[in-house]
KENU-541971 format. One record per residue: residue number from 1; residue in one letter; x, z, y of N, C-alpha, C, O, CB in turn. Coordinates in steps of 0.001 Angstrom, whole numbers. Glycine has a CB too. Layout:
BEGIN
{NUM "a" {X Z Y} {X Z Y} {X Z Y} {X Z Y} {X Z Y}}
...
This chain:
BEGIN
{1 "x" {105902 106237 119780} {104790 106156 120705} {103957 107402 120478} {103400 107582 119395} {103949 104841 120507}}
{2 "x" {103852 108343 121567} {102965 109654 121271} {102280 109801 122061} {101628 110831 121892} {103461 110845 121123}}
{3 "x" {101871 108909 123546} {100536 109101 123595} {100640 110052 124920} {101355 109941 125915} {99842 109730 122154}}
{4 "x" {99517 111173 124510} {99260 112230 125419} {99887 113612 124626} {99181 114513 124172} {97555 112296 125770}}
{5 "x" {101317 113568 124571} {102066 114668 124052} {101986 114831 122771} {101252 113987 122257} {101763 115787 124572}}
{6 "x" {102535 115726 121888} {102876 115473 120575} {101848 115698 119579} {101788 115310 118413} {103945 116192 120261}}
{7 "x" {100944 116495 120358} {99738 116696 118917} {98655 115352 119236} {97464 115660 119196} {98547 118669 118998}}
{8 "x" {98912 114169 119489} {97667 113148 119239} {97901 112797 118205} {97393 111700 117974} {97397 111972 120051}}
{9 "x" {98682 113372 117082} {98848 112828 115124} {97856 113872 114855} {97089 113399 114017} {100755 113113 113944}}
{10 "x" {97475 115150 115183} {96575 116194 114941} {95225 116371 115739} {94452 117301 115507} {97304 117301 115100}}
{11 "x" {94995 115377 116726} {93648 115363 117171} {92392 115151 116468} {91427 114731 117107} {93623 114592 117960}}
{12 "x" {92307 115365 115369} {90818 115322 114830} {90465 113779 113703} {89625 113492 112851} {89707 115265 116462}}
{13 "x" {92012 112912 114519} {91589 111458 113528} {92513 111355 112305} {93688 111064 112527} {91825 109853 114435}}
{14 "x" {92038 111600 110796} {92749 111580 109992} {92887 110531 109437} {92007 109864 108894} {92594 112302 109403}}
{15 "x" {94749 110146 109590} {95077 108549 109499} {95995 109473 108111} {97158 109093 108249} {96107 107360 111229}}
{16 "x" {95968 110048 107415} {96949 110251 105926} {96887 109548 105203} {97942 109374 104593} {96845 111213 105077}}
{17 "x" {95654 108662 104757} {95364 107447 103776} {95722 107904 102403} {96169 109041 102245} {96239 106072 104138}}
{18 "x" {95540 107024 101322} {94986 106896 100001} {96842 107198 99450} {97108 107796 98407} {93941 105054 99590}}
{19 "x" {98066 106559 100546} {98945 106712 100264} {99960 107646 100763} {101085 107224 101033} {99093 105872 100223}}
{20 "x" {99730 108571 100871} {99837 109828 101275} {100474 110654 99734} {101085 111683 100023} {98229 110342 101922}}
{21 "x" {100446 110498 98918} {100728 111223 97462} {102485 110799 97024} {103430 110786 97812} {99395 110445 96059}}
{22 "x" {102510 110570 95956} {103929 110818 95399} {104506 109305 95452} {103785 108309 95507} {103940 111545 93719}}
{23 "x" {105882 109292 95426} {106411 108093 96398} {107269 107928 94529} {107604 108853 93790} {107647 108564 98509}}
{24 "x" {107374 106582 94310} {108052 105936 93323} {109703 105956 93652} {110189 105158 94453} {107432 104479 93214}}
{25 "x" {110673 107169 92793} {111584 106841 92893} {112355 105358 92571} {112027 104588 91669} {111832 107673 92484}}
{26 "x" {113447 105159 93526} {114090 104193 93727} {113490 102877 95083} {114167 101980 95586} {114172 103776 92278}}
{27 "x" {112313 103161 95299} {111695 102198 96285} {112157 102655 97544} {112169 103816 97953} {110127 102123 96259}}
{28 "x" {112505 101706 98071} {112905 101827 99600} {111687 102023 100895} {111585 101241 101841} {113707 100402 99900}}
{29 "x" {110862 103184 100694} {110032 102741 101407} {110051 103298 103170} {109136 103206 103988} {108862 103049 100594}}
{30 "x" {111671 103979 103383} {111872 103893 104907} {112001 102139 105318} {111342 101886 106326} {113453 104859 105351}}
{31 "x" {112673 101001 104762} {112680 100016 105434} {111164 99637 106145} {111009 99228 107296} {113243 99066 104560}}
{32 "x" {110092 99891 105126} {108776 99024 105218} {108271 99957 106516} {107618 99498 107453} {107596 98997 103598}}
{33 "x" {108790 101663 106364} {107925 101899 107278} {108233 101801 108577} {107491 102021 109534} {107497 102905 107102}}
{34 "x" {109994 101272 108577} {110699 101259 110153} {109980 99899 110577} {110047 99657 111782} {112733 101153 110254}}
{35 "x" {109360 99049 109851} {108674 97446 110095} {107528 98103 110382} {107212 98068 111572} {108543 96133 108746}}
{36 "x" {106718 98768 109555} {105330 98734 110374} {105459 99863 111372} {104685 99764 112324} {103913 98974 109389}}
{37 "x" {106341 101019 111371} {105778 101836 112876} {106272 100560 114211} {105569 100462 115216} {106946 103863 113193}}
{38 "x" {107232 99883 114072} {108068 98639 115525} {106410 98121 115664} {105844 98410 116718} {109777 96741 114822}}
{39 "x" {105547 97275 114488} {104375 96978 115264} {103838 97863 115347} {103457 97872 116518} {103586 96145 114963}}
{40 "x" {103344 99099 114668} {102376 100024 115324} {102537 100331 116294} {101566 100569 117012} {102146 100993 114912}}
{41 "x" {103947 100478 116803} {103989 100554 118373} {103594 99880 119800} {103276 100111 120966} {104908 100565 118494}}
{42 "x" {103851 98879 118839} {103603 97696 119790} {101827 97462 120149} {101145 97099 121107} {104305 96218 118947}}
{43 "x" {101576 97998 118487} {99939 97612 119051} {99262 98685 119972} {98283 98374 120652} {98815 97470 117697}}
{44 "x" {99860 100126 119995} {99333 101508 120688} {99524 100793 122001} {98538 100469 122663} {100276 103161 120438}}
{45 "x" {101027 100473 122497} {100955 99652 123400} {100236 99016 124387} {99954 99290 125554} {101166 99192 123062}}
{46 "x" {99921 97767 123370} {98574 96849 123694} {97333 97828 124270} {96844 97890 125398} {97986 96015 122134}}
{47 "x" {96961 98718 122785} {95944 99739 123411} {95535 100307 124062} {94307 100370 124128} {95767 100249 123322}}
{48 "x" {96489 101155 125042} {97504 101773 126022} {96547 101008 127308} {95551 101324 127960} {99498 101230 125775}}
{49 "x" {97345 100002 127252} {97166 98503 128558} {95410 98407 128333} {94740 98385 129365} {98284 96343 127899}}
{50 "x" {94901 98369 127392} {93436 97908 127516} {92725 98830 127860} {91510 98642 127915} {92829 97390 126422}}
{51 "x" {93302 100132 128200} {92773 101308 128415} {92232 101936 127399} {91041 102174 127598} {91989 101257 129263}}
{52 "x" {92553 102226 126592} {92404 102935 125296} {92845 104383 125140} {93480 104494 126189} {93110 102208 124337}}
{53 "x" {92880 104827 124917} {93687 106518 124777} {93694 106737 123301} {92762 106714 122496} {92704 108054 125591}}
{54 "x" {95451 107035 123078} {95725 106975 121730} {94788 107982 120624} {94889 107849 119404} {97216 107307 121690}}
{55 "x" {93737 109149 121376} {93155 109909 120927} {92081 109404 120291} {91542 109954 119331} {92992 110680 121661}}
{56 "x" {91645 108097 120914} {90281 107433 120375} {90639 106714 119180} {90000 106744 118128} {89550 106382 121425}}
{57 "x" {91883 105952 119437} {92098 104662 118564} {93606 104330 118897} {94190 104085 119953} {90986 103300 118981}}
{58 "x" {94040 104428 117458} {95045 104045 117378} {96094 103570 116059} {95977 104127 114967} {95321 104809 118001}}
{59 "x" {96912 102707 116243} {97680 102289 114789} {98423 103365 114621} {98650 104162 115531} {98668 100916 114717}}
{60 "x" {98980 103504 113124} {99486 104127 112317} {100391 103480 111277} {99955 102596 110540} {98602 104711 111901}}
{61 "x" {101537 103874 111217} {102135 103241 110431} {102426 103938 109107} {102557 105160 109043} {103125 102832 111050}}
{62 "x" {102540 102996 107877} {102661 104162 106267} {103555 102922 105967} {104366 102322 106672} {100880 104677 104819}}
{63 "x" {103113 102730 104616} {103847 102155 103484} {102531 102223 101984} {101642 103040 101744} {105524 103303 103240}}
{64 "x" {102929 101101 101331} {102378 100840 100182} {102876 101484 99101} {103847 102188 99378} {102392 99664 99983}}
{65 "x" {102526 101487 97897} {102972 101699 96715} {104462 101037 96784} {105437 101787 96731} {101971 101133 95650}}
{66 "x" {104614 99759 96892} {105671 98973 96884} {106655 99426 97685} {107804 99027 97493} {105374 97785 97176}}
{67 "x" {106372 100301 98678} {107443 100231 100181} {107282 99518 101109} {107940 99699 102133} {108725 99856 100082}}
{68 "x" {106103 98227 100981} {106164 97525 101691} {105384 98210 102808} {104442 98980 102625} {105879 96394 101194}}
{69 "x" {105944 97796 104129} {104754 98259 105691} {103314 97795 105526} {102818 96825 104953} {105235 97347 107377}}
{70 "x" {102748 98931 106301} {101410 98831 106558} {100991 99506 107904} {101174 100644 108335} {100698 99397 105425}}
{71 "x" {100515 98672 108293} {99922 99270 109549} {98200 99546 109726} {97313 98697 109819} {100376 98262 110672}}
{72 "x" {98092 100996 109733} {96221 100972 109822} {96014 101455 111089} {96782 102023 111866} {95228 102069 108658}}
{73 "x" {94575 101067 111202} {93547 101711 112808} {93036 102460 112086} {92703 102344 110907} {92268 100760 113853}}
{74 "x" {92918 103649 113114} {92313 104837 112873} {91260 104712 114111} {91864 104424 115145} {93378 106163 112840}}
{75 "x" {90201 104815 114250} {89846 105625 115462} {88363 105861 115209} {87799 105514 114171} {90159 104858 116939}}
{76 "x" {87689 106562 116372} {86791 106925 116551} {85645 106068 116692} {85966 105141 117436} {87020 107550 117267}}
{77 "x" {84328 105953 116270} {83481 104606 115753} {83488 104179 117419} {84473 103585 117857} {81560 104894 114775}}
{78 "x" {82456 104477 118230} {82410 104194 119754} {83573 103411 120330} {83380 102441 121063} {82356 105505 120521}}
{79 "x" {85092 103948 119906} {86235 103242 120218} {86359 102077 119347} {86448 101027 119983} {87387 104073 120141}}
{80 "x" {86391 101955 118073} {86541 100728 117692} {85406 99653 117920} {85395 98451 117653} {86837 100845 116447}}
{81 "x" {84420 100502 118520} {83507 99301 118406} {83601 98680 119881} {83115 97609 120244} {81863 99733 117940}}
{82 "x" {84288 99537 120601} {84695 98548 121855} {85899 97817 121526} {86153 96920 122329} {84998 99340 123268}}
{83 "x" {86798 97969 120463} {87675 97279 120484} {87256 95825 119872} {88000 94855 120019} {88664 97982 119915}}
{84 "x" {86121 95746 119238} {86242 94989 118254} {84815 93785 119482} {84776 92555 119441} {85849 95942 116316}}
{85 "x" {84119 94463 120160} {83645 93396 121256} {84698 93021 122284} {84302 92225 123135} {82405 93949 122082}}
{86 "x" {86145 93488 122396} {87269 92755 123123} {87908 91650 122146} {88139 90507 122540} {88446 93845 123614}}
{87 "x" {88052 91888 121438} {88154 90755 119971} {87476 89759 119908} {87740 88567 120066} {87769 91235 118664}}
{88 "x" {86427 90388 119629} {84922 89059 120120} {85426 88219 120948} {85950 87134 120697} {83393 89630 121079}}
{89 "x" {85222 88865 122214} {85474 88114 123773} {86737 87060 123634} {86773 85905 124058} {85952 89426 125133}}
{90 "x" {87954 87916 122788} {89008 86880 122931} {88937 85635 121793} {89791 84753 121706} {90436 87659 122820}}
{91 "x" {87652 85760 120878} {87978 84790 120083} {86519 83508 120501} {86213 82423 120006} {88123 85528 118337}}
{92 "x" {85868 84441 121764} {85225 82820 122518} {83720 83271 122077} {82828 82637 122641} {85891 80830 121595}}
{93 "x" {83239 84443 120994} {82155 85158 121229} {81172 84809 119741} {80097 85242 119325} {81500 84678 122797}}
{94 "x" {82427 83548 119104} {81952 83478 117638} {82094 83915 116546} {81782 83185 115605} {82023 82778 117281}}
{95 "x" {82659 85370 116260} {83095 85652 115760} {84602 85350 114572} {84919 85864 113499} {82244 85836 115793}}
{96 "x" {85189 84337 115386} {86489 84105 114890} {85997 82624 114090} {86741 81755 113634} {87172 85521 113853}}
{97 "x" {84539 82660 114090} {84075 81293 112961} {84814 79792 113347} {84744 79271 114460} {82117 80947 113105}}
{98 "x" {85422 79315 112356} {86550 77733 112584} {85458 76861 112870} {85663 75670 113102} {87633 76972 110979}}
């Protein structure tokens, strides 16, 4: 998923994270990350559809220490903070409270 051509990984939002450094030989950590980029895709996607532009906000897929997938949001404050009053809205305006 790339968006608006190939440099929206270099637009200004730095998604490198904490795990970005030296990878533990023997860990498999292409499986974890072929699992989290399938949802990161899926969620740019979603994003995509809500009218979002991958430049503002968007998932990212890495890996843990373990190998295991991870998927993070990156985006721009203004953008997440509209994402996060569509969240609201879908969870009925209570903040998710049971």
């Amino acid at each position: 998923m790339t968006g608006a051509g190939e440099d929206w990984l270099s637009d200004g939002l730095d998604v490198a994270g904490a795990d970005s450094g030296l990878w533990v030989p023997g860990v498999d950590y292409v499986a974890g990350w072929r699992g989290a980029r399938e949802a990161a895709d899926r969620l740019n996607r979603g994003f995509l559809g809500a009218g979002f532009e991958l430049s503002e906000v968007r998932a990212v897929a890495s890996t843990n220490e373990e190998g295991r997938g991870v998927v993070r949001v990156a985006g721009w404050p203004d953008a997440v903070d509209r994402l996060a009053g569509l969240l609201e809205a879908l969870a009925g305006g209570d903040g998710g409270a049971a």
